[in-house]
N, C-alpha and C positions, 0 to 999 in steps of 0.2 A: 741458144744453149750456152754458148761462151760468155755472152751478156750475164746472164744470170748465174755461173761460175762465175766470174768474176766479181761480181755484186758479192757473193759468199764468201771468198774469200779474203775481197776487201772490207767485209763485217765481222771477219774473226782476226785481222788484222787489228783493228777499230779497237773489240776489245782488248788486245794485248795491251796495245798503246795505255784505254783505261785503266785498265788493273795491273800493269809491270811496275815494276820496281822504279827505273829510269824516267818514265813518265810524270813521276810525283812533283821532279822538281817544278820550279817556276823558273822558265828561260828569261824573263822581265826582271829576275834580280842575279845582283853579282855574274858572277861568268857562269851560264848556263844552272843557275841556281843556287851558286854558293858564295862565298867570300870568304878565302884562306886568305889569312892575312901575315904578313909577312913578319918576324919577329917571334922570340920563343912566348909562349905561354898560354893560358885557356881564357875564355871570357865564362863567367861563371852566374850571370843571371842579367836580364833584360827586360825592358819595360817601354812599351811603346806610345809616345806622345798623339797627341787626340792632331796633329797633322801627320800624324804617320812616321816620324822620324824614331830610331830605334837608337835607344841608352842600351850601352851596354858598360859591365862594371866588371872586373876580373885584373888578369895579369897582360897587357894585350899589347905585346911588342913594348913594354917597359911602361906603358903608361897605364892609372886606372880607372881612369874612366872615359869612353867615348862617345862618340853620336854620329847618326850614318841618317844620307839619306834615306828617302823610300825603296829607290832601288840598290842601292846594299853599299854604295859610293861614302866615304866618311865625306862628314857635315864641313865644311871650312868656315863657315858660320861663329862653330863649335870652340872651346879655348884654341888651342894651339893648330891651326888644319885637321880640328875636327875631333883631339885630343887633348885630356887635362894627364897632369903627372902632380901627384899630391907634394908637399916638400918636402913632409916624414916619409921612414920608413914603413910604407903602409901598404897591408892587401886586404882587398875588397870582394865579400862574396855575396852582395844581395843589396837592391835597390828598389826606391820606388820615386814615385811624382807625386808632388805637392799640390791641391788645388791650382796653387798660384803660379805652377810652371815651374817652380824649381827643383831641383835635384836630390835625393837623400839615398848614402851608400852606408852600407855599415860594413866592418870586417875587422882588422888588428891592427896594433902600430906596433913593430917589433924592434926597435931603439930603445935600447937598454931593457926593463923587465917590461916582459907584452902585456897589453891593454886593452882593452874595446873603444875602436874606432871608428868615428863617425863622422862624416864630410856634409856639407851640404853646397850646393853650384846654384848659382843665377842660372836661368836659360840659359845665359849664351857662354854657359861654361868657365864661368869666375867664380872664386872663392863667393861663399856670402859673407861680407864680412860682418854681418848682425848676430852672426853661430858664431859661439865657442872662439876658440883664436885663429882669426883666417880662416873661416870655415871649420874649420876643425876643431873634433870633441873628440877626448881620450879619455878613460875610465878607465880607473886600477880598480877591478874587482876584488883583486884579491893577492895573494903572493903566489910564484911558479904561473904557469899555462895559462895563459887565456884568449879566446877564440870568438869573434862576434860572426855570427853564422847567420842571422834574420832582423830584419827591423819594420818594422808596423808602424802607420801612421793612426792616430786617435782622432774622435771628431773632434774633440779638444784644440787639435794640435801638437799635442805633447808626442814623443818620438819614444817607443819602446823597441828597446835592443835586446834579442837573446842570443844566449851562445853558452860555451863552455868555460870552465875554469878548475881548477885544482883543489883539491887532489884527483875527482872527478863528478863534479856539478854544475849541475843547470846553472846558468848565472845570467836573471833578467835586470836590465836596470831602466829608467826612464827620465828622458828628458825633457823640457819645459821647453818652447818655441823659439828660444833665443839657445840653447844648445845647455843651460843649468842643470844642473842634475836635481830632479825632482824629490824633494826631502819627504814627502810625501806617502814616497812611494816604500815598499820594503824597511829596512834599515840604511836611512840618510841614501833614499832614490835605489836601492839595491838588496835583491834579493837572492838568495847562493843557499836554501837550503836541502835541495832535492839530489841527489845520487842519479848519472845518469851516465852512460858509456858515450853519446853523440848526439850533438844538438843536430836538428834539420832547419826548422823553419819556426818562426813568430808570426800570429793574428789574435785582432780582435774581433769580437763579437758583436752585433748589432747594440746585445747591451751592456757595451764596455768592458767585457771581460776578457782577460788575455788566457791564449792557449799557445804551447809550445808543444810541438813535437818531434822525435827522434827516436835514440836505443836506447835500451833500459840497459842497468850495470849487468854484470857476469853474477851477482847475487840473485836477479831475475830474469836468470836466463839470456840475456840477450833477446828479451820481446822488444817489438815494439812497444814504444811508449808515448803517452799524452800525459800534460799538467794542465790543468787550468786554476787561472788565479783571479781572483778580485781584483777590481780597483785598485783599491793599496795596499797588493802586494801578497797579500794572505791566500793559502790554500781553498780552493769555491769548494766547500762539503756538500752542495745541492751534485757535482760533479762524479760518482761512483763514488759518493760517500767521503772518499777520503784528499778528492780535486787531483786521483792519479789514476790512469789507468794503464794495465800490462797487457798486449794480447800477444799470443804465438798464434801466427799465422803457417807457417811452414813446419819444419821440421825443428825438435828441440834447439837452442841456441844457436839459429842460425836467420835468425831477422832483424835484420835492420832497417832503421827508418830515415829515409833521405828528403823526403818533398814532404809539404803540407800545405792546404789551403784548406777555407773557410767556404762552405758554399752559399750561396745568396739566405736560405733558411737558418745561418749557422750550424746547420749539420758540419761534422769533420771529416776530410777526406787525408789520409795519412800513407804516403806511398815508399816505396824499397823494393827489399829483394828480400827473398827469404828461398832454401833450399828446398825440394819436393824430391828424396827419394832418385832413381834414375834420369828425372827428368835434366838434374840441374837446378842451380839459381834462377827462380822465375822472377819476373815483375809480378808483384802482389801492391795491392793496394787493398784498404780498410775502411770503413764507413761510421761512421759513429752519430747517433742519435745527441741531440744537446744537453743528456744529460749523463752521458759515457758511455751506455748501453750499447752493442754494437745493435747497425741496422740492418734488421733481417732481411727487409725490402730488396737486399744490394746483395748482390753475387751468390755467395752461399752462409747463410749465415751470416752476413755483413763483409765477408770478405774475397774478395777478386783472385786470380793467378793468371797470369799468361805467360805460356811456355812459348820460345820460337826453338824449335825444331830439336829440342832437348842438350840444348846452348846453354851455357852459364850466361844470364841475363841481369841486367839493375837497373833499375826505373829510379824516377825521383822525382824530375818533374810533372806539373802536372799543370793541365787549360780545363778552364769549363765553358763550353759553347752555349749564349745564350737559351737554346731549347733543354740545356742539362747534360747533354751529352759529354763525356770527362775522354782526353787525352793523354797520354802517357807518354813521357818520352825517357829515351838511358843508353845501354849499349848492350850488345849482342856478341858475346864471346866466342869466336870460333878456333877452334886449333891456336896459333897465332897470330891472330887479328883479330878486331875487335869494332865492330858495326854499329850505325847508328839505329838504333831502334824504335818506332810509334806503335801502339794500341789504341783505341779507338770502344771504347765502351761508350752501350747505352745508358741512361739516368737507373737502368736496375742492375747496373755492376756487369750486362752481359755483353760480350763482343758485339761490336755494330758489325756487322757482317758486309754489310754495303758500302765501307768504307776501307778504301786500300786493297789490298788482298787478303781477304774476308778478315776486316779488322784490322790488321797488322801492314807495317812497312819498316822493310828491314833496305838500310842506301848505305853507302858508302860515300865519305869526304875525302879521304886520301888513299893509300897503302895496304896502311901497317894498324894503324890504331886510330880508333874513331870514336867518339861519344859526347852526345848532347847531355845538356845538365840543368836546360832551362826551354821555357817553349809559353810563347803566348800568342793566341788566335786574334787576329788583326780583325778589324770590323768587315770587311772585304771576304772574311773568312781561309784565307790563306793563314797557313801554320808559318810561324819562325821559330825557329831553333839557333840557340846557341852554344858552343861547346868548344871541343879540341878534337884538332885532325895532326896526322905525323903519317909521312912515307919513309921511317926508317924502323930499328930498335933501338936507336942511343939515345933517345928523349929529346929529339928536337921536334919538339910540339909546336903547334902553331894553333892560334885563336883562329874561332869560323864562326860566321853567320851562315844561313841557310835558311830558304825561302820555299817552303811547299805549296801545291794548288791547293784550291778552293776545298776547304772542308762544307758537308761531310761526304760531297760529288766526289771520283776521285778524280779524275781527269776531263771532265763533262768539256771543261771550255776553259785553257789555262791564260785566254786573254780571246779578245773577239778572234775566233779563223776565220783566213784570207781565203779567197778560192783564186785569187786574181794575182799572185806573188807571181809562179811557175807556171810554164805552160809545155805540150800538154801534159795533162794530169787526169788519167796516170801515164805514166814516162816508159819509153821503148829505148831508144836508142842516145836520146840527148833531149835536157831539159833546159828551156829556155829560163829566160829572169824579165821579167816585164817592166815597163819603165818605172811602178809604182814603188818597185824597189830599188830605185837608182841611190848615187851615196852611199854606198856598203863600204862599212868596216870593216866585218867580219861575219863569216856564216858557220855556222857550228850545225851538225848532223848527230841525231841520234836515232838507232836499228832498234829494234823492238828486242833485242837480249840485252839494251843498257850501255852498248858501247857508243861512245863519244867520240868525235872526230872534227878539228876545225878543215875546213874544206877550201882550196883554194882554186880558181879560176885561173884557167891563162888568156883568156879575154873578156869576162869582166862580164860574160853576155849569157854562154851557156854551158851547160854540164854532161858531159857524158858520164852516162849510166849504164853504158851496155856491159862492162862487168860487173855493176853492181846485183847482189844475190837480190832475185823476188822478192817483195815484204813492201812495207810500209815504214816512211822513214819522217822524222820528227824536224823540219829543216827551223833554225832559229836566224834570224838577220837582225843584227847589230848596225845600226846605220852610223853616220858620222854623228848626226843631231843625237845620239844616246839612244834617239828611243830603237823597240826591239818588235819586229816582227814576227810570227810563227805561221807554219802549212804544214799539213801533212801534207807526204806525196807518195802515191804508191807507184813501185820500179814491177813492171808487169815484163815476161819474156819479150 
């Protein structure tokens, strides 16, 4: 009878582990799943090379643009240990990879009247000096504000940048392979004539068509908004007639549009926040058919909400996992603190329920204030997240990476389990360590409510457990050689 009590208990153990919160992360990257990096500022969008090394481009301890190993370590490879710093004054909010390995960041140069700026790096983190001057491409859109928020690679090659500019418009311009402004395109490579309260993101279309999406002005509401343009530059009228479209997704004047991607069909997926009444600021996202229709197919009427716990919520980024399945990542507002937030939709806009805690995973990186702003699903199927994490209120922010398991499993297998680490197992009184995990660095413990604990030995051999509470515990080993171990262990009376 105890056998088989125990068997039960250690299977409703099993699933906490599964579906908690604390379980998500991946112990194989940064320290127990994350990498707070040291330095003020946020990393603001990420893009992962086909050997797994992860770009990232933002404000990240004064430099803008990085590269990290697989497991969350910066690249030393990379310009400077793993770090490039541009020579302008320049910030960067969206990147992508080049067939050929190289680098493209786009975002402002704000030395003297701001611009749209665009970088491009060799693999191993050097200027290209074939782009523009030293890498570098700066465009005056226009006079006052300007803001380069997206940039899209064409099969061409040519480089399309959107973003904002003054008084308050869309402003796309396009650049030719060597970083020239494409005469081409718009009015001499540049186009500025749309009204728009917030750029989000730039894509093209399978056929060559560019879409931008973000907020519409305070004239319409504050809906979300889509443009799509031809080739060169002109408004697409096959597009809702007039190559714009407004939707209100929430509550009057209260949606905004933060992420956008393209999906394999070129259907549009256009994600934010929009208000619901007493719920709160939800994560909404939007579906659009190729030719601006919303898609009925998708949530309700084309459009999505997920409430966590009637939280003020904002979404933006967004993954598509090869079988369709759409990711959402943002932050989770609670009283004074501010959480990293996932959702988990099926290809018809409806929660995957079999993913996280039905659909949803609400983690925490630090404190005080927390929010992801980018997120892309690695071939291996683990989620990365990048964003900002801070454990105060004065704004010393710090850039993060963070590494989640296997989508769309939650916790199935967050690297092969050991049965042969501990022994025995499950554990009474003292838990040994077997030879297999000799060379320990460090061993980090996690309890099935989330708490984190590094754990320390006073001979190196074995663990006493006998005040540890009943439950199931998450043991992580960090050896000398890097690599990283995992066991459950169950602590039984």
């Amino acid at each position: 009878m105890r056998k088989r009590l125990f068997v039960l208990i250690l299977s409703f153990f099993l699933a906490l582990t599964t579906y908690g919160q604390a379980s998500f992360f991946d112990p194989t990257f940064g320290m127990g799943g994350k990498n707070i990096l040291s330095g003020y500022g946020q990393i603001l969008a990420i893009a992962l090379q086909p050997d797994d090394k992860i770009v990232a481009v933002g404000n990240i301890g004064g430099a803008h643009v990085a590269r990290f190993n697989p497991g969350g370590t910066p690249d030393s490879s990379f310009g400077t240990n793993g770090f490039y710093t541009a020579l302008t004054s320049i910030s960067l909010r969206d990147v992508l990879l080049q067939p050929d390995g190289k680098i493209v960041a786009a975002g402002r140069a704000s030395s003297g009247d701001d611009k749209y700026a665009t970088i491009r790096l060799n693999s191993d983190g050097s200027p290209d000096l074939s782009f523009g001057t030293s890498g570098v491409v700066t465009i005056d859109i226009g006079p006052g504000t300007e803001n380069g928020y997206g940039v899209a690679l064409q099969a061409d090659g040519k480089l399309v940048i959107a973003g904002s500019c003054s008084p308050s418009n869309i402003g796309v311009a396009r650049l030719k392979e060597n970083g020239i402004v494409d005469s081409s395109f718009g009015t001499n490579g540049i186009e500025k004539s749309i009204y728009c309260s917030g750029v989000a993101k730039v894509g093209v279309t399978t056929d060559g068509k560019i879409v931008v999406g973000g907020t519409a002005p305070s004239t319409h509401g504050y809906n979300l908004m889509l443009v799509r343009y031809l080739s060169d530059g002109s408004l697409d009228p096959s597009f809702n007639s007039t190559g714009i479209v407004y939707t209100l997704a929430g509550d009057a004047g209260s949606n905004y549009g933060r992420g956008m991607k393209l999906q394999p069909d070129d259907k549009i997926l256009l994600a934010g926040s929009a208000s619901y009444g007493s719920e709160g600021s939800n994560f909404v996202i939007v579906r659009y058919n190729t030719d601006g229709t919303l898609d009925a197919s998708f949530g309700s009427g084309g459009i999505t909400s997920v409430d966590f716990d009637n939280n003020d919520d904002g979404g933006g980024g967004i993954a598509i996992a090869p079988d369709g399945k759409i990711i959402l990542c943002g932050s989770s507002i609670e009283g004074d603190k501010s959480r990293v937030a996932m959702a988990c939709l099926e290809n018809n806009g409806l929660l995957n329920t079999t993913w996280g805690n039905s659909g949803k995973i609400v983690s925490t990186w630090g404190d005080v204030y927390d929010g992801a702003s980018d997120i892309v699903l690695q071939p291996d199927s683990k989620v990365l997240l990048s964003g900002v994490s801070s454990s105060d209120n004065v704004g010393n922010h710090n850039p993060v990476l963070a590494r989640y398991t296997s989508y769309p499993n939650s916790i199935e297998n967050t690297q092969a389990q050991r049965s042969d680490l501990f022994y025995p197992n499950p554990a009474k009184d003292r838990l040994f360590v077997s030879d297999i995990a000799a060379n320990i660095s460090s061993i980090f413990v996690t309890n099935t409510t989330g708490e984190r604990f590094r754990l320390h030995m006073a001979d190196n051999t074995s663990i006493d457990v006998t005040q540890w509470p009943t439950g199931l515990y998450l043991f992580s080993i960090i050896k000398n050689d890097g690599t990283c171990l995992s066991e459950r262990v169950f602590v039984e009376e």
